[in-house]
BALOBA-1460 file (C-alpha; in Angstrom, 3 decimals):
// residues 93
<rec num="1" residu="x" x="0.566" y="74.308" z="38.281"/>
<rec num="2" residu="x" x="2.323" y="70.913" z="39.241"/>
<rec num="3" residu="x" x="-1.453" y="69.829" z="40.309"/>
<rec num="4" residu="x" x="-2.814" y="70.539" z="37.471"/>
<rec num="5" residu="x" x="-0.903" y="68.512" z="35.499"/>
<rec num="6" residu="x" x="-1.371" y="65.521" z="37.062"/>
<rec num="7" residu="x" x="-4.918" y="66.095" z="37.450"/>
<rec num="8" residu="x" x="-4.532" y="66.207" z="33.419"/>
<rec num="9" residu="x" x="-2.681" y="63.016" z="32.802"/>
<rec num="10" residu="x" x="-5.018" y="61.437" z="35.911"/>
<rec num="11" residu="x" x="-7.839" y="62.028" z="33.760"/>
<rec num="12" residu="x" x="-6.634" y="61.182" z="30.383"/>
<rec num="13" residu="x" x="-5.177" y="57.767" z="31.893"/>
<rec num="14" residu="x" x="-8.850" y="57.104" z="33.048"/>
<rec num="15" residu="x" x="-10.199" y="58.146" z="29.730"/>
<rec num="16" residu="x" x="-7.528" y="56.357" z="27.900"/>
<rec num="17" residu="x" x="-6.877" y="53.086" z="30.034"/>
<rec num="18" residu="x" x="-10.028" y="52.506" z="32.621"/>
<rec num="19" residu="x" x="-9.039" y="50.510" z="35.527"/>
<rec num="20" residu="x" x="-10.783" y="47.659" z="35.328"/>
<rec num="21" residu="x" x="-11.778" y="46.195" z="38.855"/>
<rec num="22" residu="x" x="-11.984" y="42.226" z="39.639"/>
<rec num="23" residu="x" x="-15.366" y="41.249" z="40.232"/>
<rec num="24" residu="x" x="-17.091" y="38.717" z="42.045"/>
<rec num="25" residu="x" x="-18.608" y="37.844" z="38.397"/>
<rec num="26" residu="x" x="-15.058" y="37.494" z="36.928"/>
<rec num="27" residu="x" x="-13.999" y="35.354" z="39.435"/>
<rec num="28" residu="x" x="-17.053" y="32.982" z="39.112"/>
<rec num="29" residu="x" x="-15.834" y="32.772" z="35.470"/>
<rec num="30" residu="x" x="-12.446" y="32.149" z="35.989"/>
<rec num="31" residu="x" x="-13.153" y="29.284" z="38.207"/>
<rec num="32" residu="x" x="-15.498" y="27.662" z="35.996"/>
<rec num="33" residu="x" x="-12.954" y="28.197" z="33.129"/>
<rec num="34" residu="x" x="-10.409" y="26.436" z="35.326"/>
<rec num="35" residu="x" x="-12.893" y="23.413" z="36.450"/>
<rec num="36" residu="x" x="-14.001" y="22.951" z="32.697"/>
<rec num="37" residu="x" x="-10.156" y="22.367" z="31.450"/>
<rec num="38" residu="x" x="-10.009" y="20.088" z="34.834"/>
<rec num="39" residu="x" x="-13.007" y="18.088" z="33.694"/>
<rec num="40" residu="x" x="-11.949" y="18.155" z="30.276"/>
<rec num="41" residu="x" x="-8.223" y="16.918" z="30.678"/>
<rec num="42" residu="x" x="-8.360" y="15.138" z="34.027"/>
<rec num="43" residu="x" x="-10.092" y="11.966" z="32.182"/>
<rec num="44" residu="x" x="-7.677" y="12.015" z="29.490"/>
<rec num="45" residu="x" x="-4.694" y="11.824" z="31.890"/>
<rec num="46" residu="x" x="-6.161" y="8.972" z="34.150"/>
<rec num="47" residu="x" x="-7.344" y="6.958" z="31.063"/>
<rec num="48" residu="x" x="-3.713" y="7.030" z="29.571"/>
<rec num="49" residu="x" x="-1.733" y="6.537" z="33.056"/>
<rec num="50" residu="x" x="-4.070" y="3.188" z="33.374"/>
<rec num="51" residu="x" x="-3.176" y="2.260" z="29.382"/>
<rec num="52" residu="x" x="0.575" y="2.527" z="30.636"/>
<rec num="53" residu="x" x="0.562" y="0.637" z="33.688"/>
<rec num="54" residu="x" x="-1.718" y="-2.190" z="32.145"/>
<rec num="55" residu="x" x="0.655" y="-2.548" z="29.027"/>
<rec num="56" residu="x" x="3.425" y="-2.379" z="31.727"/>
<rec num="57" residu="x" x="1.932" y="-4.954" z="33.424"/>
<rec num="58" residu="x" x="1.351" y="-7.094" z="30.013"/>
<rec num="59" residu="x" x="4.743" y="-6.848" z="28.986"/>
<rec num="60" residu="x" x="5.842" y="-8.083" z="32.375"/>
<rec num="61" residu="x" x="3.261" y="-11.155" z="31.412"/>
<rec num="62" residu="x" x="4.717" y="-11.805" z="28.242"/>
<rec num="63" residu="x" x="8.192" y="-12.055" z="28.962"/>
<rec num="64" residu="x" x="7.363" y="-14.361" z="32.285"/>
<rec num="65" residu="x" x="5.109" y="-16.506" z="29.472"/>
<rec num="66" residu="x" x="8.323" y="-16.697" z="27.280"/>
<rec num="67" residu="x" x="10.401" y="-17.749" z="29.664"/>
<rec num="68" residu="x" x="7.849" y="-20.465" z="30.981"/>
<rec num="69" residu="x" x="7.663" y="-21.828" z="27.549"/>
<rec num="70" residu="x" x="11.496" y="-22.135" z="26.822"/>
<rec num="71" residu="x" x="11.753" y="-23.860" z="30.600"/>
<rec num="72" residu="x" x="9.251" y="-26.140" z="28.747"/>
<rec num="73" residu="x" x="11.114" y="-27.025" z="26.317"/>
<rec num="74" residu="x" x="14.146" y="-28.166" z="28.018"/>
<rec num="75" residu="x" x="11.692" y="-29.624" z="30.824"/>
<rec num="76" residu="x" x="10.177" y="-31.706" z="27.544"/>
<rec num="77" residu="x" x="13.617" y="-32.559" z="26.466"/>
<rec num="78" residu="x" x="14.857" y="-33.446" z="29.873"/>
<rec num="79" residu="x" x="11.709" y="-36.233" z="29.849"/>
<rec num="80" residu="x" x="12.220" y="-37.748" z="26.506"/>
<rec num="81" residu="x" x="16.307" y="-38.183" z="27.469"/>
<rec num="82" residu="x" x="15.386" y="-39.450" z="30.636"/>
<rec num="83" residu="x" x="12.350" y="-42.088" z="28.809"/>
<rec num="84" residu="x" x="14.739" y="-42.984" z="26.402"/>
<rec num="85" residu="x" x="17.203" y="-43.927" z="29.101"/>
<rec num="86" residu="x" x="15.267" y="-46.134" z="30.799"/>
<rec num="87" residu="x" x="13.884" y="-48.005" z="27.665"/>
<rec num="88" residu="x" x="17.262" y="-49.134" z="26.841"/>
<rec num="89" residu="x" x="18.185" y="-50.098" z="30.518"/>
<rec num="90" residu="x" x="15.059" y="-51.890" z="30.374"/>
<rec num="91" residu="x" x="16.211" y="-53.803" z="28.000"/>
<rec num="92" residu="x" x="19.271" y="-54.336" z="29.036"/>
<rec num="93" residu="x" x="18.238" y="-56.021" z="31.844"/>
């Protein structure tokens, strides 16, 4: 009786809810799924990783350039003090 039973519900759960096996065809599908997002996203990341490090890298630039041009300036006013120091020693003497 208890056999019976199960054979029942054994059959209505394959009726009802087939098991579905993994094939070598699903698997083919899955990994070409899987290298399609890779080829897909993969550029994306790389392009916007170099965009980063290159504006990094610019920034860095621009606030060494700043700083060059400031040490200019007091490099340019350092000059004209010192020029103007020796044209009135010159004549002085």
């Amino acid at each position: 009786m208890m056999s019976d039973k199960t054979q029942l519900l054994d059959e209505i759960d394959t009726v009802i809810a087939p098991k579905r096996f993994l094939d070598l065809r699903y698997f083919t599908y899955v990994v070409l799924a899987m290298l399609l997002v890779l080829v897909v996203v993969f550029p994306k990341i790389y392009i916007q990783q170099q965009i980063y490090f290159k504006s990094r890298d610019i920034a860095k630039l621009n606030v060494e350039y700043e700083t060059l041009q400031e040490e200019n300036k007091i490099i340019g006013a350092s000059v004209e003090s010192i020029k103007f120091k020796n044209q009135i020693l010159d004549t002085l003497f």
